[in-house]
C-alpha positions as CSV (number, residue, x, y, z in Angstrom):
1,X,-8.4,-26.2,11.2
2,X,-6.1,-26.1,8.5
3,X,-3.2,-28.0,7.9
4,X,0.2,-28.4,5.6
5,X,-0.4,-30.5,3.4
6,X,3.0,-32.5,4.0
7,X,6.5,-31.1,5.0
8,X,7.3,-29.5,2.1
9,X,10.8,-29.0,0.8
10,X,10.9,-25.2,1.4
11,X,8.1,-22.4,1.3
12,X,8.3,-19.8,-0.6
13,X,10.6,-16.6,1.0
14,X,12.8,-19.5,2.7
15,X,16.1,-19.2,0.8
16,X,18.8,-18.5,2.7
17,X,20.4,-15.3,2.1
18,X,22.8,-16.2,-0.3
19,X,21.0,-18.6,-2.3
20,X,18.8,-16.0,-3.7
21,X,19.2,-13.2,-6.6
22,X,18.4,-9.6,-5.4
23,X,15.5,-9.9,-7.8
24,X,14.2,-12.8,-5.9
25,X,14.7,-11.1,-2.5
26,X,12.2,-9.0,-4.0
27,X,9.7,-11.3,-5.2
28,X,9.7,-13.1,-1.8
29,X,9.5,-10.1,-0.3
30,X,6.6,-8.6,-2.2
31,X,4.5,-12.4,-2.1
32,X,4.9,-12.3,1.7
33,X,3.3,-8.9,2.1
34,X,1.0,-10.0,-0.3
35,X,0.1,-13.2,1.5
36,X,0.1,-12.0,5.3
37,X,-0.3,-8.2,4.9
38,X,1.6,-5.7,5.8
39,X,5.0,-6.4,8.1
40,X,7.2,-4.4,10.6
41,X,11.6,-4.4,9.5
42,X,11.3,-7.5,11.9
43,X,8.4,-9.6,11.2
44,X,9.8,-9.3,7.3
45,X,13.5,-10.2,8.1
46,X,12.4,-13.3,9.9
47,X,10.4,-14.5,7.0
48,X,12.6,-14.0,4.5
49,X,15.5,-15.6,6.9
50,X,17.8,-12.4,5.7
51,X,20.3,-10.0,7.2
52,X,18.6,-6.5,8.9
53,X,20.8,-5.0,5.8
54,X,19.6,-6.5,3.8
55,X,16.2,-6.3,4.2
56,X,16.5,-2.6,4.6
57,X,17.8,-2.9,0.9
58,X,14.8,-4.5,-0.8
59,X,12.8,-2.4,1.0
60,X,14.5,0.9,0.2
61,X,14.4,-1.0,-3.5
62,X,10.9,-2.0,-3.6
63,X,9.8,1.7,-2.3
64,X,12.0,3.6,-4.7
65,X,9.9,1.7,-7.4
66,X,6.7,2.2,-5.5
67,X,5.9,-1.4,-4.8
68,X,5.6,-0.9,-1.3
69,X,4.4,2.2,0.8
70,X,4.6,2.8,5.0
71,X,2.3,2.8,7.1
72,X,1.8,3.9,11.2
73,X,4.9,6.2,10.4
74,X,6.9,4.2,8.6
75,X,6.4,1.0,11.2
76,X,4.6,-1.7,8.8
77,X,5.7,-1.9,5.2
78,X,2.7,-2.6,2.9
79,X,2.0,-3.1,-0.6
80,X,1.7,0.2,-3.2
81,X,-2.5,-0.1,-3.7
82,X,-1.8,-0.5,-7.2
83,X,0.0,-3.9,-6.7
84,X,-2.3,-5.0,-3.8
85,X,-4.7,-4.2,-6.8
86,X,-3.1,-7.3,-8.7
87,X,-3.5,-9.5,-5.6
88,X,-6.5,-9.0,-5.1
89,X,-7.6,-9.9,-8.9
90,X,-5.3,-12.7,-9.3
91,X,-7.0,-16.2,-8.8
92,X,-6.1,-19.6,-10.4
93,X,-2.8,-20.3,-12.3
94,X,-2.3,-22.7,-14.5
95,X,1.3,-23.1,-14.1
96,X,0.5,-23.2,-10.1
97,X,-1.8,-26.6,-10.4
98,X,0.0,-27.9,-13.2
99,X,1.0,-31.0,-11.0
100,X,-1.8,-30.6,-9.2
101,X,-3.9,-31.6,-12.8
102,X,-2.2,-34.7,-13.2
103,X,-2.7,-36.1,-9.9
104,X,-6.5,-35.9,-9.9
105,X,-6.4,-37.8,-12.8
106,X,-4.3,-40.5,-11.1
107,X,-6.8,-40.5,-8.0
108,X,-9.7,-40.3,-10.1
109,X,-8.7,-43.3,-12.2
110,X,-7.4,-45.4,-9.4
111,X,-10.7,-44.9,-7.0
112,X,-13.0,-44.3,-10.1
113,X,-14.2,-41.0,-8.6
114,X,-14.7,-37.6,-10.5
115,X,-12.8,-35.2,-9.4
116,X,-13.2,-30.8,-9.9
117,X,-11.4,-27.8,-8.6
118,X,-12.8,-24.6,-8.6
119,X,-11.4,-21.5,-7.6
120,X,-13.1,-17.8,-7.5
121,X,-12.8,-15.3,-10.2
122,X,-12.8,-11.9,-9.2
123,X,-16.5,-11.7,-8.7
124,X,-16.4,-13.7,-6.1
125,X,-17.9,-16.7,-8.3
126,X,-17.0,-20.0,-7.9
127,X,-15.1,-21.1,-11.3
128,X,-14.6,-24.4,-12.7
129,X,-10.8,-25.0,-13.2
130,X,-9.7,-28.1,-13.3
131,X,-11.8,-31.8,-13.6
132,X,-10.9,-35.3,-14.2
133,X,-14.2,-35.5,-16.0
134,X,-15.0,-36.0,-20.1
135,X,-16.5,-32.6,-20.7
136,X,-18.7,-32.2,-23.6
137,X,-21.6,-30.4,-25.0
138,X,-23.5,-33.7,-24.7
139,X,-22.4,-34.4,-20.8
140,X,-21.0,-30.9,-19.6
141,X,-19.9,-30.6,-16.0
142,X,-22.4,-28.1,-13.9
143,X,-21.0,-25.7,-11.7
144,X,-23.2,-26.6,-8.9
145,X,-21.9,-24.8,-5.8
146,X,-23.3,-24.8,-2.5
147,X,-22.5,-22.9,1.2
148,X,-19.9,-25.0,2.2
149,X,-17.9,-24.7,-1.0
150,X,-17.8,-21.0,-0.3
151,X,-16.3,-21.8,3.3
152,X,-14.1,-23.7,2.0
153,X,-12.0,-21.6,-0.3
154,X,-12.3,-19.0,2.2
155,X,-10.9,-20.8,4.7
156,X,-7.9,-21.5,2.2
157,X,-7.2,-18.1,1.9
158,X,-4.8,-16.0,4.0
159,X,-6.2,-13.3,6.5
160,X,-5.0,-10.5,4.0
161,X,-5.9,-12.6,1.0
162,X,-9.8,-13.1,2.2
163,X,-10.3,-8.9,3.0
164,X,-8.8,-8.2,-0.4
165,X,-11.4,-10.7,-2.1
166,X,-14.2,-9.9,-0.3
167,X,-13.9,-6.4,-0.6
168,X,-13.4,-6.2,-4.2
169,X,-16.1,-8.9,-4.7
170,X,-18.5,-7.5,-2.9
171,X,-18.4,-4.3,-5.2
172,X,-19.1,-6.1,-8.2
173,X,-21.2,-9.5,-7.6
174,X,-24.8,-9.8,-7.5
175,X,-27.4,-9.9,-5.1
176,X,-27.2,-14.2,-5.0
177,X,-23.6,-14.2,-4.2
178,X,-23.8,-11.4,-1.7
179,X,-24.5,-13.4,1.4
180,X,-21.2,-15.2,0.7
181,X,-19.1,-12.1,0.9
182,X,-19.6,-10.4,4.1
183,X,-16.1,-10.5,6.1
184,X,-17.3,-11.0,9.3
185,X,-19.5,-13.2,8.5
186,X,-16.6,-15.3,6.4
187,X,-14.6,-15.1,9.5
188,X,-17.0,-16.5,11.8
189,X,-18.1,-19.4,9.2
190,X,-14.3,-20.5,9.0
191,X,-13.3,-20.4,12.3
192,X,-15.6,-23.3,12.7
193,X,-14.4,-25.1,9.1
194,X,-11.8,-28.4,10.0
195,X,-11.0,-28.3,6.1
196,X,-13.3,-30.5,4.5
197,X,-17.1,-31.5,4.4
198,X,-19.5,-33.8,3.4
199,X,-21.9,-33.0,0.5
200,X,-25.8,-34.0,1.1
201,X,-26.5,-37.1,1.5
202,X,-22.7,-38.1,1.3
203,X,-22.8,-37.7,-2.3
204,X,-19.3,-35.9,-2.5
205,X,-17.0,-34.6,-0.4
206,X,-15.3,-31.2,-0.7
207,X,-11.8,-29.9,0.8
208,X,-9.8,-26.7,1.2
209,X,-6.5,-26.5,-0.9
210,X,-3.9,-23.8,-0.7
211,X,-1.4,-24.2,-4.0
212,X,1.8,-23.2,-3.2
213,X,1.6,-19.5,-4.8
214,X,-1.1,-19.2,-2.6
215,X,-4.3,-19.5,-4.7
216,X,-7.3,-20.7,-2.7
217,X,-9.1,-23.6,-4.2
218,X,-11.6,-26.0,-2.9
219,X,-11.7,-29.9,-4.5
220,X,-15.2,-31.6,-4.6
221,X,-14.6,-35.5,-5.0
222,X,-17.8,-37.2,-5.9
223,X,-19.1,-40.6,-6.9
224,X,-19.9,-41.8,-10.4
225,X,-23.8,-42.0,-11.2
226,X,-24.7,-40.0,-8.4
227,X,-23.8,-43.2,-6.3
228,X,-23.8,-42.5,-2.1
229,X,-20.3,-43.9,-1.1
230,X,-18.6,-42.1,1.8
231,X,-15.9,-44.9,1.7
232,X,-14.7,-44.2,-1.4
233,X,-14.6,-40.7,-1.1
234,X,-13.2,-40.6,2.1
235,X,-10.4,-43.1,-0.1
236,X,-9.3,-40.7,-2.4
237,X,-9.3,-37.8,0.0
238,X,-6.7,-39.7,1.4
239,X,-4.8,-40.6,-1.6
240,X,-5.1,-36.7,-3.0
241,X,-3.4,-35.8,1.2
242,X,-0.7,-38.1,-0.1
243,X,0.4,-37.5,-3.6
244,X,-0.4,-33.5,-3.1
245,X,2.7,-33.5,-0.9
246,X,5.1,-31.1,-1.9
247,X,3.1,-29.8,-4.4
248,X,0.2,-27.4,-2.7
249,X,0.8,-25.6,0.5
250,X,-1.9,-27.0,2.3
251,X,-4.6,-29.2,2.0
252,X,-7.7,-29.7,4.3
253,X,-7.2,-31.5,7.8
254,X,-7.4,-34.6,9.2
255,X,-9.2,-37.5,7.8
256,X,-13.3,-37.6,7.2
257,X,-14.8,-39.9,9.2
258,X,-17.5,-41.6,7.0
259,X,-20.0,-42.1,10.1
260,X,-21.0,-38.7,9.6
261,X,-21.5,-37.8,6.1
């Protein structure tokens, strides 16, 4: 459904034991928690590729400061609810998609496409972030969103990462949005997502991106003048799967077939 976006160097939480400060132990440690919920002693010591010692240490660390709390007596570590607060209202980062910015340019100028990013605030609302378009008051880009675009930054989200959004969004958006926001629903939707779609008509074609903190994003890559051409699209899909390598933690799946737009 979902797939890395090219081998990348080394994900985050892979350093080798001795290549990491005991402050970044602890930011690994906290960002996987954060991305896959909460984790037994083992399930933790594996991901972080460290010592049982010293993974009892940042976590007799992190709990001493109240970052992290037990659960099922003491079995699963998981986040204090005041830092699983702050992952749940974090969304786009601007140093995260730095490189990410300038290569939509690049594709957007080579295959003379436009190219946007959105990612959801806190409401649940799908945000412009980035666009290789000339926004001004006379020609201002429209956040038109539809169904799929909400699939797809769902389906870019972790297991833990989608619960926390939904449930926070769903207390404060409005009655349009709500349909969007129902996790089971959300679940059901994405299990049958491959990581990209096709607009109406073939007019633009939108993809699931995972940067490599982790925000959820989904790119919509769309013809000039409203023109219909799947080719093209389906072109600089492929270009973005290329030159994203390294730099986002996954991106869509596959390659769109443009017999089926």
């Amino acid at each position: 459904m979902f797939e890395p976006a090219a081998r990348k160097a080394q994900a985050p939480g892979r350093a080798d034991e001795q290549d990491a400060s005991p402050s970044e132990r602890m930011l690994m440690a906290i960002e996987m928690i954060g991305l896959r919920g909460p984790l037994t002693y083992k399930e933790l010591e594996r991901a972080l590729r460290l010592s049982k010692a010293a993974t009892w240490r940042i976590v007799a660390t992190l709990r001493e400061a109240n970052w992290v709390c037990f659960r099922q007596n003491g079995r699963l570590i998981a986040l204090d609810p005041r830092v699983d607060e702050f992952f749940a209202a974090a969304h786009f980062a601007d140093a995260e998609f730095m490189d990410v910015a300038e290569v939509i340019t690049e594709v957007a100028t080579r295959h003379q496409v436009h190219i946007d990013l959105y990612s959801p605030n806190r409401r649940g609302e799908l945000v412009l972030q980035e666009t290789s378009r000339r926004v001004t008051n006379a020609a201002p880009v429209h956040d038109v969103t539809d169904e799929n675009m909400f699939v797809a930054v769902h389906a870019a989200m972790t297991p833990p990462q989608l619960e926390r959004h939904l449930t926070q969004a769903a207390a404060e958006v409005d009655g349009e949005n709500r349909p969007h926001l129902t996790l089971g629903t959300a679940r059901r939707r994405i299990q049958q997502f491959v990581g990209y779609f096709w607009g109406p008509g073939g007019k633009y074609l939108g993809v699931s991106v995972r940067g490599k903190m982790g925000t959820a994003t989904v790119i919509r890559i769309s013809a000039k003048a409203n023109a219909v051409r799947p080719d093209l699209l389906a072109q600089a899909y492929a270009s973005l799967s290329v030159l994203l390598t390294g730099k986002v933690e996954s991106f869509g799946a596959g390659r769109p077939s443009v017999d089926m737009p």
